[in-house]
N, C-alpha and C positions, 0 to 999 in steps of 0.2 A: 489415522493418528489424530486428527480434526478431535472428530467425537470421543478422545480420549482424553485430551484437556479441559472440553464441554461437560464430560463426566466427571471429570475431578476436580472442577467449580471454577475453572479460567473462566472471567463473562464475556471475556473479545478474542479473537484469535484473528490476525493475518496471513493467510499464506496463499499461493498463487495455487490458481487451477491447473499453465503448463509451464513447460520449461520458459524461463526468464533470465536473462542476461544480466552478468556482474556488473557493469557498467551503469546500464540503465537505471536495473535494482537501487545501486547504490544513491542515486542522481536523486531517485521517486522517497528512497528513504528518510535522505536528507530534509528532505522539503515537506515529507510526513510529521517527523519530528517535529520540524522548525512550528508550524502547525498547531498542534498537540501541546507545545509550551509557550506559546500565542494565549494557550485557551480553546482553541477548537474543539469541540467532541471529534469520536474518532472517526463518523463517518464522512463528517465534514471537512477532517483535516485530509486524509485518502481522496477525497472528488478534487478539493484545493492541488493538493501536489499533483493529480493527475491532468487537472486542465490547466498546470503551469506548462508539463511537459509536452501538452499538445501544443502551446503557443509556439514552443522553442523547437527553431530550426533543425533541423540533422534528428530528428528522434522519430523512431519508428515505436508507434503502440503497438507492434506485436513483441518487443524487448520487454515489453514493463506493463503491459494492460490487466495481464493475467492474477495481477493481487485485487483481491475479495476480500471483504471484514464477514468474517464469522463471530454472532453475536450481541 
């Protein structure tokens, strides 16, 4: 499905390699965003939210490691 928005001229895609948890998801997307209207490019804003979520206590990176920037 990837390479079917790559073909029809999307230049970024996010989506995860396995199953990923709603919680989590939701935690990493927040903080992708917040990122992304900072000004981040988007590979920078994805490393940001994700070494936020490694500081923070109670988070397991297998809920939320699995998102990749296609792009």
């Amino acid at each position: 499905m990837n390479r079917g928005f790559i073909h029809a001229g999307t230049q970024n895609i996010i989506c995860t390699l396995f199953k990923v948890y709603d919680d989590a998801s939701s935690e990493l997307t927040k903080r992708l965003f917040h990122y992304i209207l900072e000004g981040e490019n988007y590979p920078s804003a994805l490393r940001k939210a994700k070494l936020n979520l490694i500081k923070q206590k109670g988070t397991d990176p297998m809920c939320w490691a699995g998102f990749v920037l296609i792009g």
